[in-house]
C-alpha positions, -999 to +999 in steps of 0.1 A: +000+000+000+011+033-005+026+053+019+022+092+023+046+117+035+039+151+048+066+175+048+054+208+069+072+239+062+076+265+086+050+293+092+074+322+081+088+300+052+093+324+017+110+298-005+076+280-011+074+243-019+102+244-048+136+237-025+118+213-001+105+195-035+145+191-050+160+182-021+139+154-015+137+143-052+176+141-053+172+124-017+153+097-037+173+097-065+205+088-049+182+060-031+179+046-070+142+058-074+122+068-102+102+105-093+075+120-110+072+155-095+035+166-103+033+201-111-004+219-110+005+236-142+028+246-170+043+273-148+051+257-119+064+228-138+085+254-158+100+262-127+107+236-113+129+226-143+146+256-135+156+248-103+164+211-105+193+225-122+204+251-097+190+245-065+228+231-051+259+239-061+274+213-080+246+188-082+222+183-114+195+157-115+186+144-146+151+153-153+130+162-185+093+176-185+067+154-195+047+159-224+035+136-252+044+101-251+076+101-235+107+085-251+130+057-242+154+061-221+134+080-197+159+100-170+151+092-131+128+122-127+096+133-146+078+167-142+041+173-154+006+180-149-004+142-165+002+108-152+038+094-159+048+062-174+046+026-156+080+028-151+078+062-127+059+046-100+082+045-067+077+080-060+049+108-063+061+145-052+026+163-054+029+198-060-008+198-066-039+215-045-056+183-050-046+142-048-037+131-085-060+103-091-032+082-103-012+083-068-020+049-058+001+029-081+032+050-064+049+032-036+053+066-020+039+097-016+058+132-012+031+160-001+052+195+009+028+220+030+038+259+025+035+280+053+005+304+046-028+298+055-042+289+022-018+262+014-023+244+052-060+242+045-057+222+013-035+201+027-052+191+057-079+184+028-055+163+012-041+144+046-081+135+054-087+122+018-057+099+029-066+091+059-099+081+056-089+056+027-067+043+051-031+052+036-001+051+060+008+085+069+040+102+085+042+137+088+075+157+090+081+192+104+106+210+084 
């Protein structure tokens, strides 16, 4: 069964969701996972190319946006507003206001709560959707 992650960002946090997001998708990469970060939109997904290559001095993570049918050989991390490809199924970073409907075929899942208020009430919407299906969840405070 899948298992859910909440990572809570401070209050006062400005960097929004982006960092926490990169960190823990190299985290996962070095663990020899395949990530599908799923953006909300074009934008954010835009930017989150951006940073995954300059959010740490001297690290890169091979990444490419997904759009289309994707082509052989895929790189370890896949950003996007639509569901990945059977092969990116160990683990989900939602970057979304709402639970992709696809989640459940990911081993894990990587929810990041921003600090303003807004953000914390869609994702205590998200954590009872979880909950009340039963999914094993852990929460983190960042």
């Amino acid at each position: 069964m899948t298992r859910v992650d909440f990572y809570v960002l401070p209050e006062d946090s400005e960097n929004g969701p982006g960092p926490t997001a990169a960190s823990l998708c190299e985290k996962a990469v070095l663990a020899g996972h395949k990530v599908h970060i799923h953006a909300p939109d074009e934008t954010a997904a835009s930017q989150l190319d951006k940073l995954l290559w300059t959010f740490k001095q001297g690290s890169f993570l091979a990444h490419e946006r997904l759009s289309g049918t994707p082509q052989e050989p895929l790189p370890a991390v896949l950003i996007g507003a639509g569901e990945p490809p059977a092969s990116h199924h160990n683990v989900l970073i939602n970057l979304d206001e709402a639970v992709p409907g696809f989640f459940s075929r990911f081993e894990r899942v990587l929810e990041i709560v921003h600090g303003d208020t807004a953000a914390r009430a869609k994702s205590r919407e998200r954590f009872k959707f979880y909950r009340d299906r039963g999914y094993a969840l852990e929460t983190h405070k960042l």
